[in-house]
C-alpha positions as CSV (number, residue, x, y, z in Angstrom):
1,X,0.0,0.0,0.0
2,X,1.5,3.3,-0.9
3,X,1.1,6.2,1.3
4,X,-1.9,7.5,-1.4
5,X,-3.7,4.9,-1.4
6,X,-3.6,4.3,2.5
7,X,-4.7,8.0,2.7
8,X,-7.5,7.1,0.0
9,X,-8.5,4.4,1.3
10,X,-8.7,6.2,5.1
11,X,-11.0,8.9,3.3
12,X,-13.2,6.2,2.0
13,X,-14.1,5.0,5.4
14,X,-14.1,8.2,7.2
15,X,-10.9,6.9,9.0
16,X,-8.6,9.0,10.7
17,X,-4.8,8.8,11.0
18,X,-2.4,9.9,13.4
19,X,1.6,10.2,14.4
20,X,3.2,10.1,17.3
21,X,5.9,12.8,18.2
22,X,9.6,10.9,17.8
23,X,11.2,9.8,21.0
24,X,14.8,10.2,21.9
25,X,15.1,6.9,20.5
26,X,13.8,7.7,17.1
27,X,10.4,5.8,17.0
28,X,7.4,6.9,15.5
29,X,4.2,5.6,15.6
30,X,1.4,5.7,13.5
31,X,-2.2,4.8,14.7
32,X,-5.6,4.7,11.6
33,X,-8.5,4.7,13.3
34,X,-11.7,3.6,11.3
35,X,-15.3,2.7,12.9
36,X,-17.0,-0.1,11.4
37,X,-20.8,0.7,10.2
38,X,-23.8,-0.4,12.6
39,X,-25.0,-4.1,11.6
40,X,-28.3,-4.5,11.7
41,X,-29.1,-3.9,16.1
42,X,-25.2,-4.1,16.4
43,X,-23.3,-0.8,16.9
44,X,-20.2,0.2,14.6
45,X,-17.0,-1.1,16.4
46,X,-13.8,0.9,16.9
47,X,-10.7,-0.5,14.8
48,X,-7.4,1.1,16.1
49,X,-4.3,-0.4,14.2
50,X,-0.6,1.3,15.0
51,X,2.5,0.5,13.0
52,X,5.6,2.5,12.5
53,X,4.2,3.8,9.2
54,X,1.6,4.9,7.9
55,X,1.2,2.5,5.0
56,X,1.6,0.1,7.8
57,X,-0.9,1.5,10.1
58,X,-3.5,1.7,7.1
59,X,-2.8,-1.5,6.0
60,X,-3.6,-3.4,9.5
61,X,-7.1,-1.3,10.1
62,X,-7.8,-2.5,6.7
63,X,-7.3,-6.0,7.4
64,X,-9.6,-6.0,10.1
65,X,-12.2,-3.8,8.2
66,X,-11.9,-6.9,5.6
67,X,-12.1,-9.3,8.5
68,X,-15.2,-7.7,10.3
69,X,-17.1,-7.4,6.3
70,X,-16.4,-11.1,6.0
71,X,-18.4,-12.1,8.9
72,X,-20.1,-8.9,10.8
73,X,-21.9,-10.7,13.3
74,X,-18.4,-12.8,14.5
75,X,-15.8,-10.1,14.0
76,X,-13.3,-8.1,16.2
77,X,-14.6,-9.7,19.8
C-alpha cells in the first residue's frame, strides 16, 4: 500500500490517521482509526491499528475492516 492509497483508502471510510511525536530513540508511531458501520441492532466497532508507518498502520485497520465485512456478526470480539 503506498502512502496514497492508504490515505484514499482512510478517506473512504471516514478513517482518521495519526503520528506520534519521535522519541529520543527515534520511534514513531502511526495509529488509523476507522469505525465499522452499525449491523443490523449491532453498533459500529472501533478498529485502532498502529505500525511504524503509515502504509503500515492503514494497512492493519484495513485487514480488520476486511475481516469484520467477511463475517459482521463474528468479528473483532
Amino acid at each position: 500500500m503506498t502512502q496514497e492509497q492508504a490515505i484514499s483508502w482512510l478517506q473512504q471510510v471516514g478513517g482518521a490517521l495519526y503520528h506520534s511525536r519521535r522519541s529520543q530513540a527515534g520511534h514513531a508511531a502511526w495509529v488509523a482509526v476507522v469505525r465499522t458501520p452499525w449491523t443490523g441492532p449491532r453498533r459500529g466497532k472501533l478498529i485502532i491499528a498502529m505500525g511504524s508507518t503509515m502504509q503500515e498502520a492503514a494497512a492493519a485497520a484495513e485487514d480488520q475492516w476486511q475481516k469484520f465485512w467477511q463475517d459482521p456478526s463474528d468479528a473483532l470480539h
